[in-house]
VMD Tcl script that builds the backbone (N, CA, C; Angstrom):
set m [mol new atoms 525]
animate dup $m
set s [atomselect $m all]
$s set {name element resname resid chain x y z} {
  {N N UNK 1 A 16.917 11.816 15.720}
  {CA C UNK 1 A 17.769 12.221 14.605}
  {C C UNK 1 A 19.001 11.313 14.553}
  {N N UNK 2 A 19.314 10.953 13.408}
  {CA C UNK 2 A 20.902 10.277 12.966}
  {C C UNK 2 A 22.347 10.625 13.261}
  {N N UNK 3 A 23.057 11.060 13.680}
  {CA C UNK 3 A 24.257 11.421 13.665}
  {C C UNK 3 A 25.419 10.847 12.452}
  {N N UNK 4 A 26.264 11.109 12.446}
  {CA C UNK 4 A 27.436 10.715 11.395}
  {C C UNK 4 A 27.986 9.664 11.414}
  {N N UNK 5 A 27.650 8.837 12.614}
  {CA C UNK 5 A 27.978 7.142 13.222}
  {C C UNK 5 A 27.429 6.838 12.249}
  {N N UNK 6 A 26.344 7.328 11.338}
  {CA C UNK 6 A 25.720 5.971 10.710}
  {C C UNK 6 A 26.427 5.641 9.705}
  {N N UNK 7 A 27.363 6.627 8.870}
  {CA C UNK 7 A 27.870 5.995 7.494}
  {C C UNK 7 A 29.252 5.590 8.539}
  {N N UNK 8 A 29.550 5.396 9.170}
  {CA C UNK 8 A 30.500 4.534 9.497}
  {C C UNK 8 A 30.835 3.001 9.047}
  {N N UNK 9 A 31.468 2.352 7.932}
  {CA C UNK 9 A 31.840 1.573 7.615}
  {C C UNK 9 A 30.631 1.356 6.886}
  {N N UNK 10 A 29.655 1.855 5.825}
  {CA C UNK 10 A 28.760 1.446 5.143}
  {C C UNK 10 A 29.451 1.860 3.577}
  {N N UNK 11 A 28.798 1.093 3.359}
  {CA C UNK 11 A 29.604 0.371 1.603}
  {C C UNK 11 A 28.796 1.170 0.421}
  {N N UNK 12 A 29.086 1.887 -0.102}
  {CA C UNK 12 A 28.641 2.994 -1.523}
  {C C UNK 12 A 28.830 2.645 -2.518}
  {N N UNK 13 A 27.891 2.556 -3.293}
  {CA C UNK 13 A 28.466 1.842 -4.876}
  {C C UNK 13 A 28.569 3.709 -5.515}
  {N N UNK 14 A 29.382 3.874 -5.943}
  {CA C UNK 14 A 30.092 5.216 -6.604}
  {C C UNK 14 A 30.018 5.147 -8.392}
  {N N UNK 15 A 29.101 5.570 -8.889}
  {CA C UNK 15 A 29.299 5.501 -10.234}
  {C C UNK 15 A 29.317 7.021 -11.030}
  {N N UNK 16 A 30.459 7.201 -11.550}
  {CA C UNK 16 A 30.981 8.298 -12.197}
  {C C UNK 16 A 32.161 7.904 -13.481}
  {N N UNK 17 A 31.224 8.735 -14.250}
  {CA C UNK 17 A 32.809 8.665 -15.169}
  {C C UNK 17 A 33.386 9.374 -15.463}
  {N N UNK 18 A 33.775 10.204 -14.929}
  {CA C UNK 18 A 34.684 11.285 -14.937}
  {C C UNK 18 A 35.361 11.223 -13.795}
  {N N UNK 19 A 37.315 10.437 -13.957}
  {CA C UNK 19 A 37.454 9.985 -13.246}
  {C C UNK 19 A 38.409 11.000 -12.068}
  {N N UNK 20 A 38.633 11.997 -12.442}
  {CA C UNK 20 A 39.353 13.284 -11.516}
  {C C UNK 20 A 37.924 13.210 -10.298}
  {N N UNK 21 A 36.710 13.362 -10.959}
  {CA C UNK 21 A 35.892 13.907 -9.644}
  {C C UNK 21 A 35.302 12.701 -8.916}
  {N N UNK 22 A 35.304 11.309 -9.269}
  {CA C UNK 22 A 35.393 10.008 -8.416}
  {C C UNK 22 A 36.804 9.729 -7.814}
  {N N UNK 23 A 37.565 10.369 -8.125}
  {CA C UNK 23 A 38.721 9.860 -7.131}
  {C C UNK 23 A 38.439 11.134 -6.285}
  {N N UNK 24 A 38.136 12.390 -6.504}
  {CA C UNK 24 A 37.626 13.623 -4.865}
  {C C UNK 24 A 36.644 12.818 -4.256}
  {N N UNK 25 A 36.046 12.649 -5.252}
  {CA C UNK 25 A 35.029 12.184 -3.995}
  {C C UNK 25 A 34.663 10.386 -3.032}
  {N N UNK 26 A 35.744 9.769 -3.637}
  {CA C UNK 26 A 36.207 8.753 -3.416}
  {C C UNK 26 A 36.793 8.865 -2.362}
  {N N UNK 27 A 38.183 9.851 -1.726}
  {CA C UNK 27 A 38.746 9.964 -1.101}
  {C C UNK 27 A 37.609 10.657 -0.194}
  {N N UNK 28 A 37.123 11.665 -0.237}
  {CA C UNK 28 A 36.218 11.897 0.917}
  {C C UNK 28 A 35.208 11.532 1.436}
  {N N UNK 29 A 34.491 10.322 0.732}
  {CA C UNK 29 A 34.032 9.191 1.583}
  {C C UNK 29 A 34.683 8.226 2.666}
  {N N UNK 30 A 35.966 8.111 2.024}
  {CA C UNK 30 A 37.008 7.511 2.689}
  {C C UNK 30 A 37.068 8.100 4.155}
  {N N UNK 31 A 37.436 9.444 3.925}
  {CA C UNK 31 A 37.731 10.216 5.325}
  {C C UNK 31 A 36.066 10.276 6.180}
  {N N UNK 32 A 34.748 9.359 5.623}
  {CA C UNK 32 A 33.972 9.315 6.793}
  {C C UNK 32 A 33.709 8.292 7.116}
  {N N UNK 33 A 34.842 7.227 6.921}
  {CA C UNK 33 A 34.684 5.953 6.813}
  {C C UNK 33 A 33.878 5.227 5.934}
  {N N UNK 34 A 33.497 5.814 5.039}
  {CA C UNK 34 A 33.103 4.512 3.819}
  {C C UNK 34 A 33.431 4.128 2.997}
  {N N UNK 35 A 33.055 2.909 2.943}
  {CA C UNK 35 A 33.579 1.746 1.644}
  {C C UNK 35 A 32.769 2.245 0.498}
  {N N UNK 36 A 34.059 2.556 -0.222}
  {CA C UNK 36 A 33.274 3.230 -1.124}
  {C C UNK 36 A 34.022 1.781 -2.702}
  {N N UNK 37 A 33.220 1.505 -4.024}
  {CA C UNK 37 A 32.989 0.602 -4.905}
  {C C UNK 37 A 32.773 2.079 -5.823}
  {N N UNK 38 A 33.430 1.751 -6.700}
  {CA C UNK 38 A 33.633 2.102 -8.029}
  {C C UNK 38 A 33.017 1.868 -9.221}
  {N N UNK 39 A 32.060 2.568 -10.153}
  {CA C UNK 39 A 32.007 2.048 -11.226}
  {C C UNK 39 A 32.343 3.502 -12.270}
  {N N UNK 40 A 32.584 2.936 -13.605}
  {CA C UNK 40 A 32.843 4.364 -14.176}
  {C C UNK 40 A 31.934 4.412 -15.485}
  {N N UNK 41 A 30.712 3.340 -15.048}
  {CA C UNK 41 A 29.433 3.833 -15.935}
  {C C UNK 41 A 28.510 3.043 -15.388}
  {N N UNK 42 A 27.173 2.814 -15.891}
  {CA C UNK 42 A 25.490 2.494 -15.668}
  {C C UNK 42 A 26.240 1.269 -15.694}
  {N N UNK 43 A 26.432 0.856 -16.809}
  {CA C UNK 43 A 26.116 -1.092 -17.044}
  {C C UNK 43 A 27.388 -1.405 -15.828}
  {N N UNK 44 A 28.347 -1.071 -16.015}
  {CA C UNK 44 A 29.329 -1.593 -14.510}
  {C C UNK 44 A 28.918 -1.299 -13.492}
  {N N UNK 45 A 28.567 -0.057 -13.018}
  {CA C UNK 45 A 27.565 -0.243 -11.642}
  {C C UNK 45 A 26.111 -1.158 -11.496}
  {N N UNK 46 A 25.679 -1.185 -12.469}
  {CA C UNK 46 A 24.295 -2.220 -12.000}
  {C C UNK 46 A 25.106 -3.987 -12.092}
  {N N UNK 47 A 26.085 -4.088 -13.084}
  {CA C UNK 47 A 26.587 -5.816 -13.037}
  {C C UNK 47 A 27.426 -5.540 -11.308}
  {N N UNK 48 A 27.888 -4.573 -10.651}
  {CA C UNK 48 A 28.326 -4.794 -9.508}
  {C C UNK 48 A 27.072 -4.830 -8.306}
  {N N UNK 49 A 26.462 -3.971 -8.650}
  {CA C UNK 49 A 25.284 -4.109 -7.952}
  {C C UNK 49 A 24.549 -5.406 -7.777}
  {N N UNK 50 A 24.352 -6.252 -8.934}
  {CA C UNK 50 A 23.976 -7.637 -9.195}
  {C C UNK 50 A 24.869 -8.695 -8.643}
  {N N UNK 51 A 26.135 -8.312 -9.053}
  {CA C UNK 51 A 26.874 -9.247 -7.781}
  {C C UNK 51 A 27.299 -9.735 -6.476}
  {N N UNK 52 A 26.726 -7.893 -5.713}
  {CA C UNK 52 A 27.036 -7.610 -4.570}
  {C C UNK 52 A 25.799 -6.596 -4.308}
  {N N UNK 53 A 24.953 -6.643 -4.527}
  {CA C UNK 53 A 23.375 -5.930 -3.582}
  {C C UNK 53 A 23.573 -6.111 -2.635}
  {N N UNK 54 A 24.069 -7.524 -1.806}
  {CA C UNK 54 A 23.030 -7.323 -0.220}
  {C C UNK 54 A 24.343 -6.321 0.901}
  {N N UNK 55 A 25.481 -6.459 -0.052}
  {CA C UNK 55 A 26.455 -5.853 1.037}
  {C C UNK 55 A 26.627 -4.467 0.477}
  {N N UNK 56 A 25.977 -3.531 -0.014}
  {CA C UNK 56 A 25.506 -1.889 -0.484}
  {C C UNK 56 A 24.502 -1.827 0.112}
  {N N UNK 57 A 25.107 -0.257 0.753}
  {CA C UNK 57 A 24.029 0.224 1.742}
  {C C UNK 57 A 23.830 1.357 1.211}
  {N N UNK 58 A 24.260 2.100 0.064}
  {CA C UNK 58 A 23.708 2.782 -0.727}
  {C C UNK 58 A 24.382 3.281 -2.214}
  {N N UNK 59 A 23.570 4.172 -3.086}
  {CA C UNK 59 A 23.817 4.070 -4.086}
  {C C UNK 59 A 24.586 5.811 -4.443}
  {N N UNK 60 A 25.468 6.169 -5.093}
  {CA C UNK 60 A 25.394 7.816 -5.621}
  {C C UNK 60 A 26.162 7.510 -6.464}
  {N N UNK 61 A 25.282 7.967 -7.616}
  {CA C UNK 61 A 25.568 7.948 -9.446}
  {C C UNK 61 A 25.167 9.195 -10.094}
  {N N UNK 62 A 25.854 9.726 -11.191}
  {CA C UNK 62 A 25.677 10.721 -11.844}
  {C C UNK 62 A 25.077 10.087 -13.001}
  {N N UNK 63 A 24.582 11.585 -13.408}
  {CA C UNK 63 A 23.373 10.857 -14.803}
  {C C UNK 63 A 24.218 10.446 -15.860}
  {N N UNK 64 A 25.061 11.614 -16.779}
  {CA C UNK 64 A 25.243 11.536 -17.858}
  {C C UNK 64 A 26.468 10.599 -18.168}
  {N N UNK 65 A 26.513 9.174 -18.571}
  {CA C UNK 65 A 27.241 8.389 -18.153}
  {C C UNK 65 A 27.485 7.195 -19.451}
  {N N UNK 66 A 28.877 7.396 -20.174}
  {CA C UNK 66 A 28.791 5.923 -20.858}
  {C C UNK 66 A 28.328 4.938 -21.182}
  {N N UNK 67 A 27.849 4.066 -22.169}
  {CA C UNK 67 A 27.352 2.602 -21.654}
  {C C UNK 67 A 25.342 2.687 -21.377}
  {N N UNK 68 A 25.413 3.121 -20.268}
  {CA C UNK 68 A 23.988 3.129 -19.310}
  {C C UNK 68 A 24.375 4.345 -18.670}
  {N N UNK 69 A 22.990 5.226 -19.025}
  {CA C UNK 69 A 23.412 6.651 -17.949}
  {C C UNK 69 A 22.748 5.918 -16.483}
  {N N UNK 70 A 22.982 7.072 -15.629}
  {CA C UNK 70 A 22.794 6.668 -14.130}
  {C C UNK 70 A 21.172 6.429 -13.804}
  {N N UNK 71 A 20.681 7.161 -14.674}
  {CA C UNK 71 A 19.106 7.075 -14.684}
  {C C UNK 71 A 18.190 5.423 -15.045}
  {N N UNK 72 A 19.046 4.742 -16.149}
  {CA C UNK 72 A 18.723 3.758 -16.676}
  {C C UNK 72 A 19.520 2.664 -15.519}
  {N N UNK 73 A 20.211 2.979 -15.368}
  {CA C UNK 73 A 21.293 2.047 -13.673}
  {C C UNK 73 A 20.322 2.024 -12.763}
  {N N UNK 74 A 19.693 3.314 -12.736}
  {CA C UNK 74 A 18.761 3.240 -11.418}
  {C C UNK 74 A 17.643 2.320 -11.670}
  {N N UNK 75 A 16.754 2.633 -12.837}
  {CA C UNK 75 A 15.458 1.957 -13.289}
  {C C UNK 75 A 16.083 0.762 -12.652}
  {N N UNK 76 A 17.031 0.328 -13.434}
  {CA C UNK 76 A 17.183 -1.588 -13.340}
  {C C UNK 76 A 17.249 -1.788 -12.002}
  {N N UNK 77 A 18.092 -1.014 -11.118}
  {CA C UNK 77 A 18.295 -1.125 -9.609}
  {C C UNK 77 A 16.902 -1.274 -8.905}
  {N N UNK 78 A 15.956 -0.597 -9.079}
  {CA C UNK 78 A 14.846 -0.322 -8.831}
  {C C UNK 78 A 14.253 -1.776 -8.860}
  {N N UNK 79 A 14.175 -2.217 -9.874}
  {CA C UNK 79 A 13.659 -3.774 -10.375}
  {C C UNK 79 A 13.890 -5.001 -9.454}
  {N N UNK 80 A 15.191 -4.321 -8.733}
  {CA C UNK 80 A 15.917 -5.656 -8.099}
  {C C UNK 80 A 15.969 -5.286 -6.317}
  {N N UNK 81 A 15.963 -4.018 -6.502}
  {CA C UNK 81 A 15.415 -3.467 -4.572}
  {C C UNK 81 A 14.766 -1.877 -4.647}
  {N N UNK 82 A 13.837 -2.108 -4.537}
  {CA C UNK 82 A 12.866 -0.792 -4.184}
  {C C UNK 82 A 13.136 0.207 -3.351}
  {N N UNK 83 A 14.625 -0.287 -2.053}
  {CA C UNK 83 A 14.172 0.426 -0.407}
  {C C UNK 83 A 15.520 1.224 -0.964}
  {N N UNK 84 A 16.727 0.738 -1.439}
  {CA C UNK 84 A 18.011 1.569 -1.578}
  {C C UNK 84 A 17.903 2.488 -1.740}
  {N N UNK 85 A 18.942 3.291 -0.564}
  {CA C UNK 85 A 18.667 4.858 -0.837}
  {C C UNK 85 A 19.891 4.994 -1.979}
  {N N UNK 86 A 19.317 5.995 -3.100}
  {CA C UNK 86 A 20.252 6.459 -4.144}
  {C C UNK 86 A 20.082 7.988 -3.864}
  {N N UNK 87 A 21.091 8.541 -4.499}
  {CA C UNK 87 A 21.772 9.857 -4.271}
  {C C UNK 87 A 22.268 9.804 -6.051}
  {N N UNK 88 A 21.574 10.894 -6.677}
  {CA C UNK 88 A 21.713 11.255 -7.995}
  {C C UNK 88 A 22.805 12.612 -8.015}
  {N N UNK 89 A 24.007 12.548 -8.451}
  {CA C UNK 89 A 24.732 13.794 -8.708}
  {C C UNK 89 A 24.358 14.271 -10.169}
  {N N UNK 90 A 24.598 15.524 -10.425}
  {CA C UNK 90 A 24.830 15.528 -11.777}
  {C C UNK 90 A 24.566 17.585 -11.775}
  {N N UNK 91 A 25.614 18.096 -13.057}
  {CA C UNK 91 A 25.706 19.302 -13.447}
  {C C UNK 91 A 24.522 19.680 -14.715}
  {N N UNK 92 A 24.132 18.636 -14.877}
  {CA C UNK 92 A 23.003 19.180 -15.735}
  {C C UNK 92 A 21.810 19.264 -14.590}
  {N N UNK 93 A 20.974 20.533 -15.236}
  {CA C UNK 93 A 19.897 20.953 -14.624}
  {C C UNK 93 A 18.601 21.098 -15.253}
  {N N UNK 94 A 18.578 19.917 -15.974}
  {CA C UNK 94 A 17.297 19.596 -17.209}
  {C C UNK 94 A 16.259 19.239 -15.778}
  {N N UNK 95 A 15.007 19.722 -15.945}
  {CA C UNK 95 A 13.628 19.493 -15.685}
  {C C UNK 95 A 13.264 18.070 -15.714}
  {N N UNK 96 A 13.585 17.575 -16.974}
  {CA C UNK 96 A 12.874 16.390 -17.210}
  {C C UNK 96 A 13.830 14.919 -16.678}
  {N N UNK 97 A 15.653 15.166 -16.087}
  {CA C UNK 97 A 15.886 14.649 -15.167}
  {C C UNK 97 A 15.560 14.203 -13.841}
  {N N UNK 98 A 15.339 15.803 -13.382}
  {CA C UNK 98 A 14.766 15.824 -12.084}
  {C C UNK 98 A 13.315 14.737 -11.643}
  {N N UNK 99 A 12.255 15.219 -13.203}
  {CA C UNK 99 A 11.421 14.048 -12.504}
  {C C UNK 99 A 10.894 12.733 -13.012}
  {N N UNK 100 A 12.571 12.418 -13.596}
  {CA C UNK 100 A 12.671 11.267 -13.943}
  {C C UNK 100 A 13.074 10.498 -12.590}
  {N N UNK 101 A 14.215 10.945 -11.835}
  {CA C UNK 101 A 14.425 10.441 -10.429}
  {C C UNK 101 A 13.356 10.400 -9.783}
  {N N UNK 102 A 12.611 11.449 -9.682}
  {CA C UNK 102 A 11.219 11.431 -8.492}
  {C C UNK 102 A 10.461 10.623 -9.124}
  {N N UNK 103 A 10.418 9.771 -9.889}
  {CA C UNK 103 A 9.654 8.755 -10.193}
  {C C UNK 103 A 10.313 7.475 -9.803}
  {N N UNK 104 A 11.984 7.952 -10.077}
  {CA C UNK 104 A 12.743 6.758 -9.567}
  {C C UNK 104 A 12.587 6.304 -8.195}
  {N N UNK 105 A 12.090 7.293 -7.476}
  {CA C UNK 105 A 11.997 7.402 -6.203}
  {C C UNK 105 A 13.543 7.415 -5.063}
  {N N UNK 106 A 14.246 8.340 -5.705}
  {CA C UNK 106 A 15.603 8.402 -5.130}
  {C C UNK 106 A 15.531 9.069 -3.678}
  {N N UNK 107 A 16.206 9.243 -3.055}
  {CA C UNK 107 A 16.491 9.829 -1.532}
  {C C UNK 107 A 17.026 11.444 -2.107}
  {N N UNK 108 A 18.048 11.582 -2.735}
  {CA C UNK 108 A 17.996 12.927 -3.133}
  {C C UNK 108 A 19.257 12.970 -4.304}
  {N N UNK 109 A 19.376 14.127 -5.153}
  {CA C UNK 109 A 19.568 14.859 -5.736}
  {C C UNK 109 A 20.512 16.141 -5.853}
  {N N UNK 110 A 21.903 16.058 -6.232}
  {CA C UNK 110 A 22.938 16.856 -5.547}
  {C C UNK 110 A 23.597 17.718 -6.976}
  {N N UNK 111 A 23.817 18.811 -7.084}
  {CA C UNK 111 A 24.571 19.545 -7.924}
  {C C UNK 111 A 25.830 19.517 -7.879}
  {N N UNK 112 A 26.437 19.604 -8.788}
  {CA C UNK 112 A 27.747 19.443 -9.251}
  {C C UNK 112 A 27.914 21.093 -9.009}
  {N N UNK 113 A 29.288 21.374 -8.835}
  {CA C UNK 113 A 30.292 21.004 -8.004}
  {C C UNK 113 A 29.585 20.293 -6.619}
  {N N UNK 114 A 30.155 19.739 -5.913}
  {CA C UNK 114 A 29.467 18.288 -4.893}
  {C C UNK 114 A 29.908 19.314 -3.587}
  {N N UNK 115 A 29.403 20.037 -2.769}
  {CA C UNK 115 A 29.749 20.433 -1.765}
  {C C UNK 115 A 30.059 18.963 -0.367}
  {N N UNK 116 A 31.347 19.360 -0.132}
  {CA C UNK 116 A 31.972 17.836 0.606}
  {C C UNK 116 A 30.455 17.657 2.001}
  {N N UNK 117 A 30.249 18.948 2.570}
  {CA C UNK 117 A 29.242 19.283 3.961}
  {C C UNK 117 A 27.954 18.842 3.126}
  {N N UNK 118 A 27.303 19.296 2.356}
  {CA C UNK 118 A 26.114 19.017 1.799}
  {C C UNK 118 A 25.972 17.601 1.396}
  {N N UNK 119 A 27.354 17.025 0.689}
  {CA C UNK 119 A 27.221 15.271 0.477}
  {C C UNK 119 A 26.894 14.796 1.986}
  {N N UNK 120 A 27.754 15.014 2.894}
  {CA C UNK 120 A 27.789 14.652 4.105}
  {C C UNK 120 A 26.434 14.511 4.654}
  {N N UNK 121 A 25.936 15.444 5.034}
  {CA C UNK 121 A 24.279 15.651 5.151}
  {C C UNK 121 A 22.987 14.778 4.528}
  {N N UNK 122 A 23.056 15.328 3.384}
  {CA C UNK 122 A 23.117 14.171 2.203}
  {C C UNK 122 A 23.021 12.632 2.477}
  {N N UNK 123 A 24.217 11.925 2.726}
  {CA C UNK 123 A 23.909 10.924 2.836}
  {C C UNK 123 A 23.365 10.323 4.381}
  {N N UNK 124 A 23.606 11.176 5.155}
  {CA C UNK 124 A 23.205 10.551 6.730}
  {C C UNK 124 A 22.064 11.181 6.371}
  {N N UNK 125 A 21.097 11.595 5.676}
  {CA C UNK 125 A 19.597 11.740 5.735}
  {C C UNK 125 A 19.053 10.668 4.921}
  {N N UNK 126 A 19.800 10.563 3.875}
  {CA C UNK 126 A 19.424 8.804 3.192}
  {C C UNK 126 A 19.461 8.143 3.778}
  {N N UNK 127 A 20.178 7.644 4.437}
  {CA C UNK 127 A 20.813 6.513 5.586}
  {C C UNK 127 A 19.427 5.999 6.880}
  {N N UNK 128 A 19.308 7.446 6.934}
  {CA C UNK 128 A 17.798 7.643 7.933}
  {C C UNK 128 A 16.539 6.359 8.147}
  {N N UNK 129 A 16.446 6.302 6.808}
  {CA C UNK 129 A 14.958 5.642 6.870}
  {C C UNK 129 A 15.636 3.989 7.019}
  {N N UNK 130 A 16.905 3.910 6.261}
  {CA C UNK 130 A 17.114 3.071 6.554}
  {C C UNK 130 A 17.399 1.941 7.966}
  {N N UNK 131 A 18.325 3.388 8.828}
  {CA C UNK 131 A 18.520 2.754 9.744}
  {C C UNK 131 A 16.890 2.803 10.986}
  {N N UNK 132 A 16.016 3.339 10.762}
  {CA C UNK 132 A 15.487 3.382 11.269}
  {C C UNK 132 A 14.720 2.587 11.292}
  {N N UNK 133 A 14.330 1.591 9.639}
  {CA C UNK 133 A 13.468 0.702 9.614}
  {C C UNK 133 A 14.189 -0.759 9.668}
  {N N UNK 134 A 15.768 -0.532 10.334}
  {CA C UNK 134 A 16.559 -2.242 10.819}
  {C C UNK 134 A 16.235 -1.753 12.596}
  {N N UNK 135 A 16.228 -0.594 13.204}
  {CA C UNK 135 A 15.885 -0.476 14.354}
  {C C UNK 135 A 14.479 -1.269 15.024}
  {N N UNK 136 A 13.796 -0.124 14.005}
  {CA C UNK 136 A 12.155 -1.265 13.595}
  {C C UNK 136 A 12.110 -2.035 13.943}
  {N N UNK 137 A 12.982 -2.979 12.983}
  {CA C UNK 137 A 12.755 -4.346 12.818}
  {C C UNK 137 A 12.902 -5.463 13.590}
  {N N UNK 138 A 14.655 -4.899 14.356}
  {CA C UNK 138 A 14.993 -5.572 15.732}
  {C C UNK 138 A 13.714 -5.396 16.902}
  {N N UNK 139 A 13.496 -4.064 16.888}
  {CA C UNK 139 A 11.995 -4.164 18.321}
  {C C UNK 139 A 11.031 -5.127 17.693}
  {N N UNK 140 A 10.456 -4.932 16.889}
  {CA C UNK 140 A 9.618 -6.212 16.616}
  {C C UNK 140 A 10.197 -7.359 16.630}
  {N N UNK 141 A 11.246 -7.588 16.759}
  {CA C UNK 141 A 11.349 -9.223 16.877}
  {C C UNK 141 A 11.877 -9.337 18.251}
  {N N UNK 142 A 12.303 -8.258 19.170}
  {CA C UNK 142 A 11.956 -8.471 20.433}
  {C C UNK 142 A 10.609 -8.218 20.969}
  {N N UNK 143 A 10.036 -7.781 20.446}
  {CA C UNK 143 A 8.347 -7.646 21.117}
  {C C UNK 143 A 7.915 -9.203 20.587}
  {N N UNK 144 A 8.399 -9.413 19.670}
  {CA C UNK 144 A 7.246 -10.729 18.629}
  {C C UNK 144 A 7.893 -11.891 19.863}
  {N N UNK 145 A 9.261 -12.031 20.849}
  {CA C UNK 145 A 9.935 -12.763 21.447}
  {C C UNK 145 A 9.123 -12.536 23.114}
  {N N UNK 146 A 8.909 -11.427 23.493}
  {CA C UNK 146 A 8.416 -11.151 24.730}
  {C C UNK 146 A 6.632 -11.354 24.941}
  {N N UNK 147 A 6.364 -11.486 23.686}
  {CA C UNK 147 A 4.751 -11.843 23.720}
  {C C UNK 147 A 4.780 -13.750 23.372}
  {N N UNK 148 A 5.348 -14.018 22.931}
  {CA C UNK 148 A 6.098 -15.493 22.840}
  {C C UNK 148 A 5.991 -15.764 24.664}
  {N N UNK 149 A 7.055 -15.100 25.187}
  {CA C UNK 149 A 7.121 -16.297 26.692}
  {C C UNK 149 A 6.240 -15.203 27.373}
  {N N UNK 150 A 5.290 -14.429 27.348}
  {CA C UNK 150 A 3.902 -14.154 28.235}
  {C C UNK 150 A 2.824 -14.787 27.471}
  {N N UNK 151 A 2.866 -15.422 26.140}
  {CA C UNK 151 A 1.830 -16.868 25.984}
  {C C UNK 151 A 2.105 -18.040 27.056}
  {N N UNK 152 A 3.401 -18.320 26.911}
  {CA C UNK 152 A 3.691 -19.536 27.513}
  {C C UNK 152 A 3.800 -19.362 29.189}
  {N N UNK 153 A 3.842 -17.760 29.480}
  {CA C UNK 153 A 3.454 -17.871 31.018}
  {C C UNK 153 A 1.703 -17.974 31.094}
  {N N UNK 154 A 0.792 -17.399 30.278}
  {CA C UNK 154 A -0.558 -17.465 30.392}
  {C C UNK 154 A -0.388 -19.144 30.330}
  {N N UNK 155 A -0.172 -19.626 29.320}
  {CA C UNK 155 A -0.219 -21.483 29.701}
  {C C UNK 155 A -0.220 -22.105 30.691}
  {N N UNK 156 A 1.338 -21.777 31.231}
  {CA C UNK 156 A 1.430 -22.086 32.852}
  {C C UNK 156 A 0.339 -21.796 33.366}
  {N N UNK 157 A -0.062 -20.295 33.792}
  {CA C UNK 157 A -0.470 -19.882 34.492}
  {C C UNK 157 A -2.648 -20.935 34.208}
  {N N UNK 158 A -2.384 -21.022 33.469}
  {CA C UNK 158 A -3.795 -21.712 33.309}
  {C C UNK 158 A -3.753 -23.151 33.697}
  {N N UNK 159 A -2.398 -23.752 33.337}
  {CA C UNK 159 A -2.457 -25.587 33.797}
  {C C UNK 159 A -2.164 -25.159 35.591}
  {N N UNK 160 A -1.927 -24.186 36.085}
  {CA C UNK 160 A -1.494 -24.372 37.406}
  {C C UNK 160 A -3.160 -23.766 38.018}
  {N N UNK 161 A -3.728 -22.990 37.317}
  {CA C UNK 161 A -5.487 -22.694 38.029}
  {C C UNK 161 A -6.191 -23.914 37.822}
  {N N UNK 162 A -5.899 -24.583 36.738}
  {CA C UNK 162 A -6.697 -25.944 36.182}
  {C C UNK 162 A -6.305 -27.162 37.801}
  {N N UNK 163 A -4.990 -27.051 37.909}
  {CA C UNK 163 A -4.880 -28.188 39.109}
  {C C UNK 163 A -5.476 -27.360 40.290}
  {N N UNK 164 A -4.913 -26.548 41.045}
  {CA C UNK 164 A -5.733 -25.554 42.084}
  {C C UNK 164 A -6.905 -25.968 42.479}
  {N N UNK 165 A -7.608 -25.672 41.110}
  {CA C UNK 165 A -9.378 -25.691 41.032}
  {C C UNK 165 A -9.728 -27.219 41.441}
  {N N UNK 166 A -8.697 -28.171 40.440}
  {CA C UNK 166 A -8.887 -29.735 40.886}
  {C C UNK 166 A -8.429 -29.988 42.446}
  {N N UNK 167 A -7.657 -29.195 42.970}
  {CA C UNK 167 A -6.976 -29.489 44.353}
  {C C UNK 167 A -8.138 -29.251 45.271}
  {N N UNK 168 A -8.903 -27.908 45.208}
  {CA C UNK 168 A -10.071 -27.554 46.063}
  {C C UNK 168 A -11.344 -28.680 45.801}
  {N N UNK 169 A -11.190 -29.074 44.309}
  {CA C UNK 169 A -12.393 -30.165 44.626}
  {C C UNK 169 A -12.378 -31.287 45.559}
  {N N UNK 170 A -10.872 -31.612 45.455}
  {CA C UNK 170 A -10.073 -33.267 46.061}
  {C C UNK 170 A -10.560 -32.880 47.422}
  {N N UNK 171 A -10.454 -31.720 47.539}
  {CA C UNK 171 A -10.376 -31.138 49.059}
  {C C UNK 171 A -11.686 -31.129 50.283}
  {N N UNK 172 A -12.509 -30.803 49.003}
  {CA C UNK 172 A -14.024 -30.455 49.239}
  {C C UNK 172 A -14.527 -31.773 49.231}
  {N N UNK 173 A -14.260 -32.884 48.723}
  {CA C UNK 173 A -14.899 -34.403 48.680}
  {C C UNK 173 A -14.040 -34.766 49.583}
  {N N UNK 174 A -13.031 -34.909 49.961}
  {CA C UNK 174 A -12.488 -35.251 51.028}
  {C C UNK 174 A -12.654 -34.986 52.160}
  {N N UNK 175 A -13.680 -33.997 52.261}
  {CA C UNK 175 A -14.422 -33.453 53.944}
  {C C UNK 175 A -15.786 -34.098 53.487}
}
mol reanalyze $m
mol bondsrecalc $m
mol representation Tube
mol addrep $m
């Protein structure tokens, strides 16, 4: 299981436009250490997203939104990285939202008013797959490194039976 270390210093792209409840919840990302990025609609969060993807480690946008709602932010996001965990807020409770995201394939789905404990939760369960598949990734490239020099000891180990075998012949003609 994850603990709360993980959003430690990880970077949130925040898109809301309604700006009383992005500055609450701005500030209480803050207090779990994250960098939290601002947008206050779809088309400004996806042109920040486009400028800065590889340093967002995740996404939480509300739907109903100026410009580009959060839904159409996501599609495009989608286009450009498949693995980002997004976190959909929103006070509407339309049906046909809900499985518009589950197609989006979001991490989850949060009701307005934003309970501060439930965001919390929330995002260290998004965070999850992530950190689990850079954990992944490091063991495999130490396994892919430790099967690397037990080739190159089988090598050795074969040019040193190859002379051996030649040493016992030298040995055997030499009597």
């Amino acid at each position: 299981m994850i603990d709360k270390q993980v959003l430690k210093n990880i970077t949130v792209l925040y898109a809301e436009d309604e700006l009383e409840i992005q500055e609450g919840i701005t500030e209480t990302l803050n207090l779990f250490d994250i960098n939290v990025i601002c947008a206050t609609n779809g088309q400004e969060g996806l042109s920040i997203f486009e400028a800065e993807g590889e340093n967002i480690d995740l996404i939480l946008t509300d739907i109903k939104m100026p410009k580009l709602d959060g839904l159409g932010m996501v599609e495009r996001i989608r286009q450009i990285d498949n693995e980002i965990p997004i976190i959909i807020t929103t006070a509407h409770q339309e049906t046909s939202f809900l499985m518009q995201s589950i197609e989006l394939s979001i991490s989850a789905y949060i009701s307005k008013p934003i309970d501060i404990y439930k965001l919390e939760e929330t995002l260290i369960k998004a965070m999850e797959s992530k950190v689990l598949k850079k954990k992944l990734i490091e063991k495999n490239k130490k396994l892919e490194i430790e099967i690397q020099k037990n080739e190159e000891k089988q090598k050795i180990m074969e040019v040193q039976s190859r002379f051996a075998a030649m040493g016992e012949m030298i040995s055997m003609i030499a009597h």
